[in-house]
Each structure stands twice: as C-alpha cells, then as structure tokens.
PDB file of N, H, CA, C and O in Angstrom:
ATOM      1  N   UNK A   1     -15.652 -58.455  -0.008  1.00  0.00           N
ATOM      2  CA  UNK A   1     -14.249 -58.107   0.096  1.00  0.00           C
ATOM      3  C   UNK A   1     -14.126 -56.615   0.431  1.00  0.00           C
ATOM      4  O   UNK A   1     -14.675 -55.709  -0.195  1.00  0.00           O
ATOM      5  N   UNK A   2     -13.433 -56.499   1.371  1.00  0.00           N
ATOM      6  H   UNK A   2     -12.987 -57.235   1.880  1.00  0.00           H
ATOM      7  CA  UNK A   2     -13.492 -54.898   1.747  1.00  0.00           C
ATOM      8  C   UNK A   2     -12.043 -54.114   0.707  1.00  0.00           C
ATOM      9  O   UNK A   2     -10.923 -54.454   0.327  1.00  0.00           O
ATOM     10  N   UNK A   3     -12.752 -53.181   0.626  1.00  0.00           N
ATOM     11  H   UNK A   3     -13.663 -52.905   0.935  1.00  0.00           H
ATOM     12  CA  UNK A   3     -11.529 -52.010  -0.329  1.00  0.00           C
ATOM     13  C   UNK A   3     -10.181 -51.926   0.846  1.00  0.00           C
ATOM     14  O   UNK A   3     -10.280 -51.603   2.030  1.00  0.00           O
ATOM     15  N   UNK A   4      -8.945 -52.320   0.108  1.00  0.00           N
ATOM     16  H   UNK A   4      -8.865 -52.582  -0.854  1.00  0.00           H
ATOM     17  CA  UNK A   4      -7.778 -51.771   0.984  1.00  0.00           C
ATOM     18  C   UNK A   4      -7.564 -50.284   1.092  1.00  0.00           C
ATOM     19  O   UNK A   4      -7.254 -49.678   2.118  1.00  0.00           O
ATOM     20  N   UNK A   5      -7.799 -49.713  -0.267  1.00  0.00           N
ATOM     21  H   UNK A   5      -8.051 -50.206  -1.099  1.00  0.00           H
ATOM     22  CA  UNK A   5      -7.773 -48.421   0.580  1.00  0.00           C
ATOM     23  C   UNK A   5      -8.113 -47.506   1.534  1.00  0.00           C
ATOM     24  O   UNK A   5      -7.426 -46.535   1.848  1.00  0.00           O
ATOM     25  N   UNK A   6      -9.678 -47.957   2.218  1.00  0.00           N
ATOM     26  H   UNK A   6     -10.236 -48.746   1.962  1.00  0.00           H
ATOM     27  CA  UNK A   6     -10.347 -47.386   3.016  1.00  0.00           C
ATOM     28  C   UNK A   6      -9.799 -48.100   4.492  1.00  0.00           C
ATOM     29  O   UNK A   6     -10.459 -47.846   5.499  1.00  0.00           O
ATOM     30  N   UNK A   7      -8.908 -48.758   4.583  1.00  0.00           N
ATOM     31  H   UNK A   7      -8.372 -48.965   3.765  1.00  0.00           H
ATOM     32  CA  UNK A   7      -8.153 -49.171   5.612  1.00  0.00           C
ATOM     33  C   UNK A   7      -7.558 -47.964   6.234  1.00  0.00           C
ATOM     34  O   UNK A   7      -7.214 -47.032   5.509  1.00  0.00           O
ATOM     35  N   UNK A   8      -7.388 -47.898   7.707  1.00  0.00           N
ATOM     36  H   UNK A   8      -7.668 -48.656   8.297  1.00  0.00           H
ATOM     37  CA  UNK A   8      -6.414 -47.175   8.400  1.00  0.00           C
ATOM     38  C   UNK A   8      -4.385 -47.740   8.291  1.00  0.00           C
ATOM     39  O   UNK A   8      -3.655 -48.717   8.462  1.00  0.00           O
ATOM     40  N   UNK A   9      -4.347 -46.173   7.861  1.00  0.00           N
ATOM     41  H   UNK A   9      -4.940 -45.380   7.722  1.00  0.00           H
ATOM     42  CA  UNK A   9      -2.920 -46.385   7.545  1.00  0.00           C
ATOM     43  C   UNK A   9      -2.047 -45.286   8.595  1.00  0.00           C
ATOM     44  O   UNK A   9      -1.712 -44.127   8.348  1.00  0.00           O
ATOM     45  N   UNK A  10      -1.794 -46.172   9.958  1.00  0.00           N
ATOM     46  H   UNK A  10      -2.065 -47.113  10.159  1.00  0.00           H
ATOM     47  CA  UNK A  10      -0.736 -45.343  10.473  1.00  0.00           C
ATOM     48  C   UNK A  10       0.010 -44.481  10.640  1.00  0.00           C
ATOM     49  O   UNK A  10      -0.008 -43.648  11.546  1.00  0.00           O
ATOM     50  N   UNK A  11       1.133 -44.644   9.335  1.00  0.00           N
ATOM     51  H   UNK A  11       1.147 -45.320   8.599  1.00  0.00           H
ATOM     52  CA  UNK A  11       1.686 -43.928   9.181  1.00  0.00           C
ATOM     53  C   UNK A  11       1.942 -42.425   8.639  1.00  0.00           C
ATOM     54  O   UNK A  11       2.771 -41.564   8.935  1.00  0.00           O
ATOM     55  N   UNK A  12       0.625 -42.496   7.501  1.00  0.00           N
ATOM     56  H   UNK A  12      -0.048 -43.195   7.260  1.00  0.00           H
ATOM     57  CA  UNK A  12      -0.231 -41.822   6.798  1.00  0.00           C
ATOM     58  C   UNK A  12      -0.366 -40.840   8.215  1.00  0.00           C
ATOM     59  O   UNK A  12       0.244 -39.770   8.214  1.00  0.00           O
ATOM     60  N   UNK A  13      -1.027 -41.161   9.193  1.00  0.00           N
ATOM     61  H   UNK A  13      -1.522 -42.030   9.193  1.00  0.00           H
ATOM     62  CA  UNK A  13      -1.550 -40.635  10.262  1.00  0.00           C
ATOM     63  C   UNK A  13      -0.826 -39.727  11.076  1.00  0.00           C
ATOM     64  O   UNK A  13      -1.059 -38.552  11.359  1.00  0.00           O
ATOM     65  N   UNK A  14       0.290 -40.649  11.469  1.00  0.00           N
ATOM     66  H   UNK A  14       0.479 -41.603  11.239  1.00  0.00           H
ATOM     67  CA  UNK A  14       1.976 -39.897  11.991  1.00  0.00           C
ATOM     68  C   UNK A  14       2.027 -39.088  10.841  1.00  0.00           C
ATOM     69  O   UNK A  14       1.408 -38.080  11.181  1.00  0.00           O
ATOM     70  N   UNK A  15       2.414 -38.932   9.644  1.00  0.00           N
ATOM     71  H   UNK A  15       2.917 -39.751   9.368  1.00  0.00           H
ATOM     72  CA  UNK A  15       2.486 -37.783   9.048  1.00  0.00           C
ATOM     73  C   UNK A  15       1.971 -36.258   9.004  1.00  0.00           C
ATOM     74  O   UNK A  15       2.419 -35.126   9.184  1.00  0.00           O
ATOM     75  N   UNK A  16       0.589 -36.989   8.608  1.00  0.00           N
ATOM     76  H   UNK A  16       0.225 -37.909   8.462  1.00  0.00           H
ATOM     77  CA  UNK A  16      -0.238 -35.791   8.571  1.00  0.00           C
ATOM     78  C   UNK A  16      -0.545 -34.884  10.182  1.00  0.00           C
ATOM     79  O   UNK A  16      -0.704 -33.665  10.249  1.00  0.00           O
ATOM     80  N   UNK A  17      -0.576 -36.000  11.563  1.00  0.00           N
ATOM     81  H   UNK A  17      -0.447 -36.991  11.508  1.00  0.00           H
ATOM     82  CA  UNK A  17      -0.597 -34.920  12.591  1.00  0.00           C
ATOM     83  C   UNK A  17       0.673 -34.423  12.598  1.00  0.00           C
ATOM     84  O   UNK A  17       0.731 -34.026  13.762  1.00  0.00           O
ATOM     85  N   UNK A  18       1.687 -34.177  12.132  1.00  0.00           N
ATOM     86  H   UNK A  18       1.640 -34.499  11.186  1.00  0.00           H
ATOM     87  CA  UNK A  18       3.246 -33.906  12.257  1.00  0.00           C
ATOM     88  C   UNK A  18       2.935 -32.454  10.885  1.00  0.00           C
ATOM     89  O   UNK A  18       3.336 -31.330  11.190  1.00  0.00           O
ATOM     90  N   UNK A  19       2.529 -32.570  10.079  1.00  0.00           N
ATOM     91  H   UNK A  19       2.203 -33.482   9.832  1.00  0.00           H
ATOM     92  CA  UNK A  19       2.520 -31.788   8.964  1.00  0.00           C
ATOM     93  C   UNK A  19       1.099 -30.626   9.688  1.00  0.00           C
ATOM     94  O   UNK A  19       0.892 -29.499   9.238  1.00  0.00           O
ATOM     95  N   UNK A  20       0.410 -31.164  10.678  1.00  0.00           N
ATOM     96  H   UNK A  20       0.578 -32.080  11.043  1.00  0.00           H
ATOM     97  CA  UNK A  20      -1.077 -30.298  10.998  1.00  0.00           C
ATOM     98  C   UNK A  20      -0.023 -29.435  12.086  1.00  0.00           C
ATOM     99  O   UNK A  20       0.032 -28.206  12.050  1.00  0.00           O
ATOM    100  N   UNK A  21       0.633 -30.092  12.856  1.00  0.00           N
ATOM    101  H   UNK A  21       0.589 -31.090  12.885  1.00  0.00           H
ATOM    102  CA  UNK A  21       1.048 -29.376  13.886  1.00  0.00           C
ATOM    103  C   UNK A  21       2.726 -28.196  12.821  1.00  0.00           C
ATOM    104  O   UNK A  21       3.310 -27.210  13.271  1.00  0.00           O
ATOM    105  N   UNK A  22       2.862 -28.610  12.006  1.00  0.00           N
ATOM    106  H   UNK A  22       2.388 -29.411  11.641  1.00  0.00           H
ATOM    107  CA  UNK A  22       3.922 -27.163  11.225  1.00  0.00           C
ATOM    108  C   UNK A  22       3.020 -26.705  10.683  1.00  0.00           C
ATOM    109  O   UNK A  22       3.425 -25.604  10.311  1.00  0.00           O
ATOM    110  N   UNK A  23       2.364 -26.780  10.482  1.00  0.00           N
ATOM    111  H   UNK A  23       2.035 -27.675  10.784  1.00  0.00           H
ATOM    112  CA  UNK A  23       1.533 -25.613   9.636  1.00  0.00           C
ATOM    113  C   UNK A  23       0.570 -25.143  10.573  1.00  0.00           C
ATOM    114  O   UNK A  23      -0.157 -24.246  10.147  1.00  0.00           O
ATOM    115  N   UNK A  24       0.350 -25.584  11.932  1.00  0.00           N
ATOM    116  H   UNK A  24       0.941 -26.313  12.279  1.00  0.00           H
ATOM    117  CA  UNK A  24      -0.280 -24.991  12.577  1.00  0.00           C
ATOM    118  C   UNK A  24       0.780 -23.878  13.001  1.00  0.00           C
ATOM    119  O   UNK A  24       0.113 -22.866  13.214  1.00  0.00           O
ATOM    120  N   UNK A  25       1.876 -23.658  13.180  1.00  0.00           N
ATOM    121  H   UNK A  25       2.417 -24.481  13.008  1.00  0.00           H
ATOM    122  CA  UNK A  25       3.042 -23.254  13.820  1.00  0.00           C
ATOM    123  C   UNK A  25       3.533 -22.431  12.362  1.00  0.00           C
ATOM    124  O   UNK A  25       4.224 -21.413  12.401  1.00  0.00           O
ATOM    125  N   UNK A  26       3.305 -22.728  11.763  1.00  0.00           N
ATOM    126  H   UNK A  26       2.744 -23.555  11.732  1.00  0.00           H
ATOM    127  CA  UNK A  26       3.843 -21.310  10.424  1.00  0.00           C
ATOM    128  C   UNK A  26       2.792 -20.343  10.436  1.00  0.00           C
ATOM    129  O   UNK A  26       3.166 -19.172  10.495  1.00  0.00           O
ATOM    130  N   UNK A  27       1.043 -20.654  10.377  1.00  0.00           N
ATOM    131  H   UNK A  27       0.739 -21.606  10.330  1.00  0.00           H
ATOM    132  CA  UNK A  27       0.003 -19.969  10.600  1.00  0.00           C
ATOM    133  C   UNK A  27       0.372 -19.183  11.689  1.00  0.00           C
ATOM    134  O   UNK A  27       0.789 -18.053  11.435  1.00  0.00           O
ATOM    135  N   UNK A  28       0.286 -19.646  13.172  1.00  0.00           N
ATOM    136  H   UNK A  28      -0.053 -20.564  13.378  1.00  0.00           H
ATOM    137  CA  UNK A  28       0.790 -18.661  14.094  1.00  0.00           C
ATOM    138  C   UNK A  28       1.891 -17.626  13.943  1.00  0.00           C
ATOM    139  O   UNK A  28       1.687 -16.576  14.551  1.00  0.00           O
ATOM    140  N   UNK A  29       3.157 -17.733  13.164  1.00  0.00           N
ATOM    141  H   UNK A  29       3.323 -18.587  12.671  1.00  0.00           H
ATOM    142  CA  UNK A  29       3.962 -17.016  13.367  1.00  0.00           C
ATOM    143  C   UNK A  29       3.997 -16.031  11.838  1.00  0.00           C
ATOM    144  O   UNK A  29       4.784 -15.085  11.789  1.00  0.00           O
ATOM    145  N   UNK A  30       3.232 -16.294  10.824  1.00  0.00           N
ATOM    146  H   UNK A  30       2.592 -17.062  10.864  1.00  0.00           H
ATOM    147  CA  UNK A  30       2.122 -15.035  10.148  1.00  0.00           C
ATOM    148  C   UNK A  30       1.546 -14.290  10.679  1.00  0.00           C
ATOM    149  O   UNK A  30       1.855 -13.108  10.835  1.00  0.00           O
ATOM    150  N   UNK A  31       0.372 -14.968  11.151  1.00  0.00           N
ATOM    151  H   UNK A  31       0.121 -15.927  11.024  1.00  0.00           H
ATOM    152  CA  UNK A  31      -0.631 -14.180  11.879  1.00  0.00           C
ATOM    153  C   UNK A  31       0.171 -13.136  12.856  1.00  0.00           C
ATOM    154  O   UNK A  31      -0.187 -11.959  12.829  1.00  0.00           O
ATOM    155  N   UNK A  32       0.686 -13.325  13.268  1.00  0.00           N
ATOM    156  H   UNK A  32       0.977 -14.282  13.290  1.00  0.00           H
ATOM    157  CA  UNK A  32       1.775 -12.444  14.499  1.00  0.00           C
ATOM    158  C   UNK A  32       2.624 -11.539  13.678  1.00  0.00           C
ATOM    159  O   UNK A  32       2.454 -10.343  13.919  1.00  0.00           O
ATOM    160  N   UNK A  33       3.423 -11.810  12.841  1.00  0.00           N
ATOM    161  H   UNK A  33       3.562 -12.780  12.646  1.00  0.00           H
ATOM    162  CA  UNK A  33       3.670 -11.133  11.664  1.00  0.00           C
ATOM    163  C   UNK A  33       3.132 -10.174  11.175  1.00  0.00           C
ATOM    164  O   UNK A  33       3.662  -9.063  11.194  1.00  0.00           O
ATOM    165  N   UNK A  34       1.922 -10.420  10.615  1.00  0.00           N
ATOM    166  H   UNK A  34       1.492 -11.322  10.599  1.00  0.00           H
ATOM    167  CA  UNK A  34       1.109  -9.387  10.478  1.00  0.00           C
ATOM    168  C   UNK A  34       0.303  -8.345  11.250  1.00  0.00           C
ATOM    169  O   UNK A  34      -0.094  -7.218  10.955  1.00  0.00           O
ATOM    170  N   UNK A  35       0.182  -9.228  12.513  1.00  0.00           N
ATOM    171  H   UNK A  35       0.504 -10.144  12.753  1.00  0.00           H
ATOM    172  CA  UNK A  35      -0.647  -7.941  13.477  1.00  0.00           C
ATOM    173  C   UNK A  35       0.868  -7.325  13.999  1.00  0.00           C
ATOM    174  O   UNK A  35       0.619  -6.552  14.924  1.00  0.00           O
ATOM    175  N   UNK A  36       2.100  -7.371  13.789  1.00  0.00           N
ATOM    176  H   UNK A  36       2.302  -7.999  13.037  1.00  0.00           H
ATOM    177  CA  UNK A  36       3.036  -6.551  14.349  1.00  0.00           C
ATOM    178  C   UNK A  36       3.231  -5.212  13.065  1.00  0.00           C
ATOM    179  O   UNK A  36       3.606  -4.089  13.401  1.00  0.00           O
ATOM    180  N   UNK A  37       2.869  -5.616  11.415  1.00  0.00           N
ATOM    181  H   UNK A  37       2.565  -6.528  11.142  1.00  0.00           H
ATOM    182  CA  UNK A  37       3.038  -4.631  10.637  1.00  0.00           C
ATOM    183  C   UNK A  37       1.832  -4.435  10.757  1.00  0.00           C
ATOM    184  O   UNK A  37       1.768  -3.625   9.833  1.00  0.00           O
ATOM    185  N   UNK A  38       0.415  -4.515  11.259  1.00  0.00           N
ATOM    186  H   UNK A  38       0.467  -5.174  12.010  1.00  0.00           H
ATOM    187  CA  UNK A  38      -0.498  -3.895  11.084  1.00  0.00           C
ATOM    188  C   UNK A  38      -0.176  -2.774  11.681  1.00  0.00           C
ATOM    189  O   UNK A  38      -0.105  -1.670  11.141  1.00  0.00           O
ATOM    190  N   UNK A  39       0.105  -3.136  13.247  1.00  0.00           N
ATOM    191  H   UNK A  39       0.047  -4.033  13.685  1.00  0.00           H
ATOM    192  CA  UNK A  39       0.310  -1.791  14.465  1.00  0.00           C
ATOM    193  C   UNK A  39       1.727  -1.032  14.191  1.00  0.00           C
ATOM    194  O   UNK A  39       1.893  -0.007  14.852  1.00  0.00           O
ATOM    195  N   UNK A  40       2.603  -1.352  13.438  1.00  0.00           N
ATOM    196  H   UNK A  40       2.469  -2.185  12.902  1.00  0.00           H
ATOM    197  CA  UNK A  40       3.791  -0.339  13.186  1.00  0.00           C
ATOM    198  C   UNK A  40       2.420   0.604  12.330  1.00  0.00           C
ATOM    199  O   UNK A  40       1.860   1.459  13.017  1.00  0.00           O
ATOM    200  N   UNK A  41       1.874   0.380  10.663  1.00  0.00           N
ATOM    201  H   UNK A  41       2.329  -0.314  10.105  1.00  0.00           H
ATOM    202  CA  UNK A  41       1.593   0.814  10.160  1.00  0.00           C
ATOM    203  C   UNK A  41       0.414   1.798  10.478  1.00  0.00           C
ATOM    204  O   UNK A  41       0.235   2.786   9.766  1.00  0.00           O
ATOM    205  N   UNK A  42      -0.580   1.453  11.815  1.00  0.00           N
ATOM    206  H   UNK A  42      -0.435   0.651  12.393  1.00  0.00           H
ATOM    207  CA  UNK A  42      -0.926   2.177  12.256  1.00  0.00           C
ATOM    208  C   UNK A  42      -0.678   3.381  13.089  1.00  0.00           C
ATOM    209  O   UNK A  42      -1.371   4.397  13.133  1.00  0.00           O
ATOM    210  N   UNK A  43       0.389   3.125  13.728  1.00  0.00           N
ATOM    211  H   UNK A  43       0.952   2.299  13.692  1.00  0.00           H
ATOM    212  CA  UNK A  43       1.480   3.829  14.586  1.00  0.00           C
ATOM    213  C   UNK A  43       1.519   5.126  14.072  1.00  0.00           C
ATOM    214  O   UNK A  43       1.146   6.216  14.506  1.00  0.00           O
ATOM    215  N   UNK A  44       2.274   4.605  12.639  1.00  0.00           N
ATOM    216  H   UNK A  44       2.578   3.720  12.286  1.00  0.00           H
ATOM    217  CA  UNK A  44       2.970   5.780  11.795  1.00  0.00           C
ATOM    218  C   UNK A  44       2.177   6.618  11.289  1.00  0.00           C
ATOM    219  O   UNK A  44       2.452   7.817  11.310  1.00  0.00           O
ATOM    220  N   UNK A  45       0.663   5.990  10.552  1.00  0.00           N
ATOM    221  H   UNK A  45       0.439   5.015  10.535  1.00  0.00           H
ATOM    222  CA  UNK A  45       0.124   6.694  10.149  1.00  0.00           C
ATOM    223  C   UNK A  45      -0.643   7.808  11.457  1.00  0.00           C
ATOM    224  O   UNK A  45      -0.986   8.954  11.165  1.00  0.00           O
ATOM    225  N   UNK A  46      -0.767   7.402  12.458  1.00  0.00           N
ATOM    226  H   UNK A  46      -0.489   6.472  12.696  1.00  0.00           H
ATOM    227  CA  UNK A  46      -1.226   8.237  13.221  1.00  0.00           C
ATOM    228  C   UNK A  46      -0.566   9.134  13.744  1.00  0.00           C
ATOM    229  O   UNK A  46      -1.181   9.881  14.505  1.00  0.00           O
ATOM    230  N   UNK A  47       0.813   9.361  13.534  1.00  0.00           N
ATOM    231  H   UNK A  47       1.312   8.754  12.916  1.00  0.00           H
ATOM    232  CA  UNK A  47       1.688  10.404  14.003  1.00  0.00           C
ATOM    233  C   UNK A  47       1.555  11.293  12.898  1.00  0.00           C
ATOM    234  O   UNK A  47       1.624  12.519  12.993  1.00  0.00           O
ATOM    235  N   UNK A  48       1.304  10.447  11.514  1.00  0.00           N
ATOM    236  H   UNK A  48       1.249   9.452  11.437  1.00  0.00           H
ATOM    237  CA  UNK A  48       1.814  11.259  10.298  1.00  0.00           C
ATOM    238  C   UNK A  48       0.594  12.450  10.316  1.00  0.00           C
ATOM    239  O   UNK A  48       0.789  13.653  10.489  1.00  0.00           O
ATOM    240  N   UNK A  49      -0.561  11.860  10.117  1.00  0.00           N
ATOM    241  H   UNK A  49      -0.719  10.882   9.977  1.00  0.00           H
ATOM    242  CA  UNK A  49      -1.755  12.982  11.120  1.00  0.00           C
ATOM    243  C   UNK A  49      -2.108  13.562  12.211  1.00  0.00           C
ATOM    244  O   UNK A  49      -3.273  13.950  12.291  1.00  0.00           O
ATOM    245  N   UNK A  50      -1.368  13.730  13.115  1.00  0.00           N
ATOM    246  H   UNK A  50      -0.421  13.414  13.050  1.00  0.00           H
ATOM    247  CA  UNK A  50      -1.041  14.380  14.220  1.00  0.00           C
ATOM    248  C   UNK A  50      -0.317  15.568  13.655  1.00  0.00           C
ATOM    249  O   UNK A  50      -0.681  16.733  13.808  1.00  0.00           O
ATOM    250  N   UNK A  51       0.729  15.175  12.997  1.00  0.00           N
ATOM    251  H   UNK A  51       1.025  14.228  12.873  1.00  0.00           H
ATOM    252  CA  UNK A  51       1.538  16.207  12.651  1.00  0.00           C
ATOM    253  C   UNK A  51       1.057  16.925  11.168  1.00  0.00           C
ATOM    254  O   UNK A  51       1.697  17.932  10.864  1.00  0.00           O
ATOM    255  N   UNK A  52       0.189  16.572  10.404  1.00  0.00           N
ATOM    256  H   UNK A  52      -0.331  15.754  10.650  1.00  0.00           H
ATOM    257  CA  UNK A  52      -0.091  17.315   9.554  1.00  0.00           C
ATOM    258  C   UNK A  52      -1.529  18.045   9.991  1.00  0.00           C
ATOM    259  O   UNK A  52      -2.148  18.789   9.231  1.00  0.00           O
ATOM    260  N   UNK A  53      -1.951  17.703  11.343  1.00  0.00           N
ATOM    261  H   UNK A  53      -1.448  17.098  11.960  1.00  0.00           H
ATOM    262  CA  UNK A  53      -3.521  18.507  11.751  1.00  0.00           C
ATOM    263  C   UNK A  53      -2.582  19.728  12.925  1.00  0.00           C
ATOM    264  O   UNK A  53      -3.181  20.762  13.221  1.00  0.00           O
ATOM    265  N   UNK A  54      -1.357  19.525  13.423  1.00  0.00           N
ATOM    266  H   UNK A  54      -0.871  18.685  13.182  1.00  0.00           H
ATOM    267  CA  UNK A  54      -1.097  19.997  14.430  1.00  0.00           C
ATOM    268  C   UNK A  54       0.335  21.081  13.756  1.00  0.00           C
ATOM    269  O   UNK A  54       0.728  22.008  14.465  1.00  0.00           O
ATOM    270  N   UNK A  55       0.937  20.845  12.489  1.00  0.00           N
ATOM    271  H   UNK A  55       0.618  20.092  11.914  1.00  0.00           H
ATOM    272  CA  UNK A  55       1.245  21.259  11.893  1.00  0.00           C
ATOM    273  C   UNK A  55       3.235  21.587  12.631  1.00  0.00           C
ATOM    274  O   UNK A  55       4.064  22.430  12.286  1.00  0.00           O
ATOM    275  N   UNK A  56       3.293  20.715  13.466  1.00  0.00           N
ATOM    276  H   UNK A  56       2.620  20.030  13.746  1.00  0.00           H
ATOM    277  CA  UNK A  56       4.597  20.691  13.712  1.00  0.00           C
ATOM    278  C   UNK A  56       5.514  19.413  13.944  1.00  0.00           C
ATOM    279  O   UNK A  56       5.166  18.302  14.344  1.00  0.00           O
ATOM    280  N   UNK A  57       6.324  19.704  13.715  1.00  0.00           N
ATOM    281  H   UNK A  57       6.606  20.606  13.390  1.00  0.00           H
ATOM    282  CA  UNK A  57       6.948  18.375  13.044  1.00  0.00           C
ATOM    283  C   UNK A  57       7.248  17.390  14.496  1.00  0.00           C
ATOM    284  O   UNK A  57       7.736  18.203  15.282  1.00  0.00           O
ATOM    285  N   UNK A  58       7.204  16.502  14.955  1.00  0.00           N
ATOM    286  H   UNK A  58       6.808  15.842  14.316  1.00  0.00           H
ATOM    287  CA  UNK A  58       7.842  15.541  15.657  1.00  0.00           C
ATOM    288  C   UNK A  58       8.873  15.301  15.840  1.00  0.00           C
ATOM    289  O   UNK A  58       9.407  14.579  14.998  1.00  0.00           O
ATOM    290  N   UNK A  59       9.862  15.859  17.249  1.00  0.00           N
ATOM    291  H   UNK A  59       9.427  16.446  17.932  1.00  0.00           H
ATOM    292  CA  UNK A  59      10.853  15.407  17.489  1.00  0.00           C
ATOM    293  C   UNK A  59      11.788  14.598  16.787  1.00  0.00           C
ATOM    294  O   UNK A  59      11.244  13.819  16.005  1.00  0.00           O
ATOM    295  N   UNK A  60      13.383  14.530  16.838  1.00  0.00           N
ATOM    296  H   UNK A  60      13.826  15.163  17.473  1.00  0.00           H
ATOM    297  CA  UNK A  60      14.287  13.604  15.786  1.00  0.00           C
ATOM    298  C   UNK A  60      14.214  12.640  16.976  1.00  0.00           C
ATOM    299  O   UNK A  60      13.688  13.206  17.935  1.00  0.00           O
ATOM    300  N   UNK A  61      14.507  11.584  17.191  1.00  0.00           N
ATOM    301  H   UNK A  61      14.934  11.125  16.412  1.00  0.00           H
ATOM    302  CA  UNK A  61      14.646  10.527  17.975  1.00  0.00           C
ATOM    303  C   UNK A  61      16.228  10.388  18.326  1.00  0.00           C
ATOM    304  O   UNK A  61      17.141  10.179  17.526  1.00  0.00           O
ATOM    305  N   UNK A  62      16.287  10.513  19.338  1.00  0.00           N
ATOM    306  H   UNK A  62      15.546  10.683  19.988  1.00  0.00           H
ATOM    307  CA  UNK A  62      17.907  10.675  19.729  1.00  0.00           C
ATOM    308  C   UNK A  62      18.756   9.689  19.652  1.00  0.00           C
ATOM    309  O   UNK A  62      18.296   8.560  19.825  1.00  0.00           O
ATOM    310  N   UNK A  63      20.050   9.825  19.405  1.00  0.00           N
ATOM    311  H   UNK A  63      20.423  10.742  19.265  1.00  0.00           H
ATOM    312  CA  UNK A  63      20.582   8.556  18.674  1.00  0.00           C
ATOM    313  C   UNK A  63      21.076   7.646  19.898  1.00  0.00           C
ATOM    314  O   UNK A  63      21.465   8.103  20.973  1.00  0.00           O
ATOM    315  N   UNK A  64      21.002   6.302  19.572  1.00  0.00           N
ATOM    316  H   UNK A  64      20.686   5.930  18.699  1.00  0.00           H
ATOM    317  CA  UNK A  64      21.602   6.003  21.214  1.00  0.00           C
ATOM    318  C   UNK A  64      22.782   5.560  21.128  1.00  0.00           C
ATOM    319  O   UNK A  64      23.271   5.087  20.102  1.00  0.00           O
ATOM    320  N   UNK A  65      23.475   5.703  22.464  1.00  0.00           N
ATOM    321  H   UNK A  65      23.078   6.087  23.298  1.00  0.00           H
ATOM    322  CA  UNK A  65      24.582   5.985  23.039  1.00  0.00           C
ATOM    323  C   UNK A  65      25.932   4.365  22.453  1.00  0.00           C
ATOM    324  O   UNK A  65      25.908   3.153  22.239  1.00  0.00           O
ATOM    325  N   UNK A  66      26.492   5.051  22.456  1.00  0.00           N
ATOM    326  H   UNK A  66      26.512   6.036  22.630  1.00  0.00           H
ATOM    327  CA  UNK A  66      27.816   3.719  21.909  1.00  0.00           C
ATOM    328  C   UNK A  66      27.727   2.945  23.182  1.00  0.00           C
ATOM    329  O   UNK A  66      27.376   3.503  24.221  1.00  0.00           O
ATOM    330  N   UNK A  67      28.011   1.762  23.139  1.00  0.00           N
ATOM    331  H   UNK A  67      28.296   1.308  22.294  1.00  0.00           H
ATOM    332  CA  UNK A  67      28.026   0.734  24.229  1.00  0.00           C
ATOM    333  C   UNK A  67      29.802   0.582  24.711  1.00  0.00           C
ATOM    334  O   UNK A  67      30.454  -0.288  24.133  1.00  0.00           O
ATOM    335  N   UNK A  68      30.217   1.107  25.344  1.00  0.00           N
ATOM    336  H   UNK A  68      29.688   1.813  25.814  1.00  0.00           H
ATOM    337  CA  UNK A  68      31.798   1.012  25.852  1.00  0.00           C
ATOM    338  C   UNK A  68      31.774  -0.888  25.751  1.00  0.00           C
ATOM    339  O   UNK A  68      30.808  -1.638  25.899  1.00  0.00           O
ATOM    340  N   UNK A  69      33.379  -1.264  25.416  1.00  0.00           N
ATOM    341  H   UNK A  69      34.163  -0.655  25.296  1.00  0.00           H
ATOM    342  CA  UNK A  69      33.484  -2.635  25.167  1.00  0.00           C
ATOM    343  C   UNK A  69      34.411  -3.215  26.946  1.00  0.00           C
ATOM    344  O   UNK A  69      35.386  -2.693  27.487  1.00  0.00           O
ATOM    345  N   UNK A  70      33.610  -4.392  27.383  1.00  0.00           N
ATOM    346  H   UNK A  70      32.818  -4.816  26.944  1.00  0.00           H
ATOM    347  CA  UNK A  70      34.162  -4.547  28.458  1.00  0.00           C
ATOM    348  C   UNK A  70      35.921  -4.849  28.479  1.00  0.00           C
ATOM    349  O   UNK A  70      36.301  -5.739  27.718  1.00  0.00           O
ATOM    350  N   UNK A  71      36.643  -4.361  29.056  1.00  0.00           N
ATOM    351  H   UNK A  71      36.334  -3.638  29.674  1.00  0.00           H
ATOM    352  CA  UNK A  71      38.075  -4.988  28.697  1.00  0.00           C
ATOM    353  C   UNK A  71      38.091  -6.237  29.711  1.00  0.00           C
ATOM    354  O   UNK A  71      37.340  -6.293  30.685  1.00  0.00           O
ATOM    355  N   UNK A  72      38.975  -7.179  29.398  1.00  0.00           N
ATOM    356  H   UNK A  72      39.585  -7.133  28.606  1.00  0.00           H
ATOM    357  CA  UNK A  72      39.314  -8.535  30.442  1.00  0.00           C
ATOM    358  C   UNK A  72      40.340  -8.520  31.196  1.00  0.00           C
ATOM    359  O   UNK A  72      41.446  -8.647  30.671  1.00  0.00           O
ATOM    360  N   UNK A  73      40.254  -8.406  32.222  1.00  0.00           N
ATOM    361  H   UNK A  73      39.355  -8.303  32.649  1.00  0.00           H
ATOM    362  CA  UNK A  73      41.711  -8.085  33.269  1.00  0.00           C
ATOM    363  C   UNK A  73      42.403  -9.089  33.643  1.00  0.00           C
ATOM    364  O   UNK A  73      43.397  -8.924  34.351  1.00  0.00           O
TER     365      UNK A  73
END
C-alpha cells in the first residue's frame, strides 16, 4: 500500500511556486534597498573625509527653484 502522503499534490505545488516567486521579489527589492543605503552611506562618509583632511567645508546645496503652476485658459 503506498503512503498518501508522499503523493503529488498540485495544489500544494501552485502554492508554493506562487509563494517562491514573492519572496523571490521581496528578496530583490531588499537587496536593492540596501545596496542604495550602502552607497548613500558611503557617499557621505567620503565627503565627510574629504572635508575633514582638506579642512574646508563643502558647499550649501542650492535650494531649488519653485515650480510656477500652469494656469488653464
């Protein structure tokens, strides 16, 4: 008599490739996540030593400009 549980179960199947493919798709958009705060955090720190070996401060970043609102004629 063969074990029912060691049977193929379909649906079981549809699930789990449906659950492999979101979590393949949350992994990706971590991973990306993180290499975007890796490189801010590298960014910064490398200005922050620039400016403490070079001993002058870094430009203010200029503010940007108001966007005029289109009027409708």
């Amino acid at each position: 008599m063969t074990n029912p549980w060691l049977k193929k179960n379909p649906f079981l199947s549809m699930w789990l490739s449906a659950f492999n493919t979101a979590a393949s798709a949350a992994r990706g958009h971590a991973i990306a996540q993180i290499n975007r705060q890796a490189a801010a955090a590298t960014t910064h720190a490398s200005k922050a030593l620039t400016e403490a070996w070079l001993g002058v401060p870094s430009k203010a970043k200029a503010k940007a400009k108001a966007r005029k609102r289109k009027t409708k004629r």
